[in-house]
matplotlib code that plots the C-alpha trace (Angstrom):
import matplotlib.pyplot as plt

x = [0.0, 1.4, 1.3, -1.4, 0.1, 3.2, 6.4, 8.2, 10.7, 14.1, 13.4, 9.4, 10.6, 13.6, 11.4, 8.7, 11.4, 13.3, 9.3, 8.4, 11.7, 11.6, 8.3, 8.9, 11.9, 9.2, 6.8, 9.6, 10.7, 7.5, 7.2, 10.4, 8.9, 5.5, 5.0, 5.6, 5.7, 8.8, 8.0, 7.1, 10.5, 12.2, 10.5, 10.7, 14.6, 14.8, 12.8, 14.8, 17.8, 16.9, 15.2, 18.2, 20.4, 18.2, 18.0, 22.0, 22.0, 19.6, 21.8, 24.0, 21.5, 19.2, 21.5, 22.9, 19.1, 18.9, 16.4, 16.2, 17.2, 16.2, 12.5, 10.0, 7.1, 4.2, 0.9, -0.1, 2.7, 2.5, -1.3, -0.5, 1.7, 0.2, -2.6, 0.0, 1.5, -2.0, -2.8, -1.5, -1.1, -2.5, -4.1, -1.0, 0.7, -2.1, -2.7, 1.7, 1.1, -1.4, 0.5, 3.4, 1.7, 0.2, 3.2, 5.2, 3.1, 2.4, 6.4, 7.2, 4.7, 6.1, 9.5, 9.0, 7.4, 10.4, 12.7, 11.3, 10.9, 13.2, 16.3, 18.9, 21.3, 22.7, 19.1, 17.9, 20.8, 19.5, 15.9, 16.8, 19.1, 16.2, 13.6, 14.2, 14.6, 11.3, 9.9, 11.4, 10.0, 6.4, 7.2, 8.3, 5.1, 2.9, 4.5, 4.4, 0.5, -0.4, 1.8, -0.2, -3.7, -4.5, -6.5, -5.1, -8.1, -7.3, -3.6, -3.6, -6.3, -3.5, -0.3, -1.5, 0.4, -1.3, -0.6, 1.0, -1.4, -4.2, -6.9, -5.1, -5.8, -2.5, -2.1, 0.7, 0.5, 1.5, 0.6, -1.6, 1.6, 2.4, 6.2]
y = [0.0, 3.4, 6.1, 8.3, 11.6, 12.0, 12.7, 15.8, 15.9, 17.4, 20.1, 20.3, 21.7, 24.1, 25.6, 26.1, 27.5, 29.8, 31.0, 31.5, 33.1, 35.9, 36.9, 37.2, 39.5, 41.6, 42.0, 42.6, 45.6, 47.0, 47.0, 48.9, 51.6, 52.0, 50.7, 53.5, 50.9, 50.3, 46.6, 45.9, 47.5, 45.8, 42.6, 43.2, 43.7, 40.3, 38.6, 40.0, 39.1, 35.4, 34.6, 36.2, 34.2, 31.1, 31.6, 32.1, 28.7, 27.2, 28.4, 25.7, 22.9, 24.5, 24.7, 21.0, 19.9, 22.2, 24.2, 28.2, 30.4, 33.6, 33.4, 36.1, 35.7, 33.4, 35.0, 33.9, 35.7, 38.7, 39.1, 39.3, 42.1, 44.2, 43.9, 44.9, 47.6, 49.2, 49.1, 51.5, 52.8, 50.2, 48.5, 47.9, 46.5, 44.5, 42.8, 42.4, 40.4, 38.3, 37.1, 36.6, 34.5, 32.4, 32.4, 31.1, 28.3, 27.1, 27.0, 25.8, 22.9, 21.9, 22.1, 19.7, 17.3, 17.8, 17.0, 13.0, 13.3, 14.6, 12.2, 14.8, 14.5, 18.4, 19.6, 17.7, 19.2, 22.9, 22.0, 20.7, 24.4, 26.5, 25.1, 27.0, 29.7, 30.0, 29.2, 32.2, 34.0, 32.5, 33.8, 37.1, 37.5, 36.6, 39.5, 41.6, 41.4, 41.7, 45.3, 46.3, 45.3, 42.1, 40.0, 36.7, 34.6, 35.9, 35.6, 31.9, 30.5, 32.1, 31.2, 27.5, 24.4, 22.5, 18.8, 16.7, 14.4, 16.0, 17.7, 18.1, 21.6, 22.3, 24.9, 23.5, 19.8, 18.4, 14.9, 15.0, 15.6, 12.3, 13.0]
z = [0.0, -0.8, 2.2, 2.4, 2.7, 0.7, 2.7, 3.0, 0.1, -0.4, -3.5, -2.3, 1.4, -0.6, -2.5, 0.0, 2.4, 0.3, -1.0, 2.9, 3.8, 1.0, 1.7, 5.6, 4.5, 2.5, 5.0, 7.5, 5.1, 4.5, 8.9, 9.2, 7.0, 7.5, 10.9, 14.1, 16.9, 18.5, 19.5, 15.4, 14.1, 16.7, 15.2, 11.6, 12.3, 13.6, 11.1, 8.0, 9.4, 10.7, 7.8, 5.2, 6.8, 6.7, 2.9, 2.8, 4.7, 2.0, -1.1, -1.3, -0.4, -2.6, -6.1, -5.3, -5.3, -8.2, -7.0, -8.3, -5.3, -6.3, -7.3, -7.4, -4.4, -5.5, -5.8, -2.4, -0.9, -4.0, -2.7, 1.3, 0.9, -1.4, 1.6, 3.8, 2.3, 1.9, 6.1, 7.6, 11.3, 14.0, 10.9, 9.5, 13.3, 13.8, 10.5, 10.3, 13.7, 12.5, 9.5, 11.5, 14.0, 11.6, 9.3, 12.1, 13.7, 10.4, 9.6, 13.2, 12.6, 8.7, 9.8, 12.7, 10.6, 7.8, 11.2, 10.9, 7.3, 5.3, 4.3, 3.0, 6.1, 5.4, 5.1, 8.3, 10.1, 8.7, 9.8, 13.3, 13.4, 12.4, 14.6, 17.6, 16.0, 14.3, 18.0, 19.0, 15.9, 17.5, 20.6, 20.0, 17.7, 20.2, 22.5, 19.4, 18.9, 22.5, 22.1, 19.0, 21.1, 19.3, 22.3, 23.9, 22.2, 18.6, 19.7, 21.0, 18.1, 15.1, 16.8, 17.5, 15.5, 13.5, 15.4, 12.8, 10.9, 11.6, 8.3, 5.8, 4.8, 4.4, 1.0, -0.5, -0.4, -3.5, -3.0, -6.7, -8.6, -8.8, -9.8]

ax = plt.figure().add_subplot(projection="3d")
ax.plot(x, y, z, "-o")
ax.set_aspect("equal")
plt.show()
């Protein structure tokens, strides 16, 4: 019997990664212009810097899989930060919180199931270096939000991981491709 849900592979969770990192660099950027809120610049620095050095970490791994390094954002990405960019004042805080609280649970919880998945040693290694990282990411977040007045419910239902085999809503699953 074949598996159910296909496993995490090497070039699929590249690609996904270098896609996620580049656009949190972007929405960090447009925080550390438009935002006036100490706590979000303070963030936003963080995050482009974590995540540009994740992608510099990826680079490597990335061309020996042959994977393209420097792609343009995906329309999914594209579309959240043209929303972004048009907020503005404690719209824009509070809407760049919620995206990086559910940007980050959603990475913390794909790279912890890449951790038992993925068989690339070198890449494995990267995952299991990252992960506390992006915890932190969660964590600082989750201070961030509750400094721009975003409530502990909306908070704690945004920032919470998706337990691993659990739905299967998960927007980029490619387990139709079939190659």
């Amino acid at each position: 019997g074949q598996a159910i849900k296909e496993s995490v592979t090497t070039s699929s969770f590249l690609k996904e990664s270098i896609q996620c990192n580049q656009a949190e660099i972007a929405f960090a950027e447009a925080a550390a212009q438009k935002s006036q809120n100490d706590e979000v610049k303070k963030f936003a620095e963080e995050i482009r810097k974590d995540h540009t050095d994740a992608n510099q970490k990826l680079k490597p791994l990335a061309q020996k899989s042959g994977v393209a390094v420097n792609q343009p954002l995906d329309e999914k990405h594209q579309k959240k930060l043209t929303e972004l960019q048009q907020a503005s004042g404690a719209d824009f805080d509070q809407q760049f919180a919620k995206g990086m609280l559910k940007g980050h649970a959603k990475e913390v919880g794909r790279y912890q199931r890449a951790s038992t998945q993925l068989q690339d040693p070198e890449l494995k290694q990267f995952v299991e270096e990252t992960l506390p990282t992006l915890r932190q990411h969660l964590q600082h977040a989750q201070e961030m939000a509750k400094a721009v007045g975003i409530d502990q419910a909306t908070i704690s239902s945004l920032s919470r991981e998706m337990p691993e085999g659990v739905g299967g809503t998960s927007d980029t699953d490619n387990t139709e491709r079939g190659t």
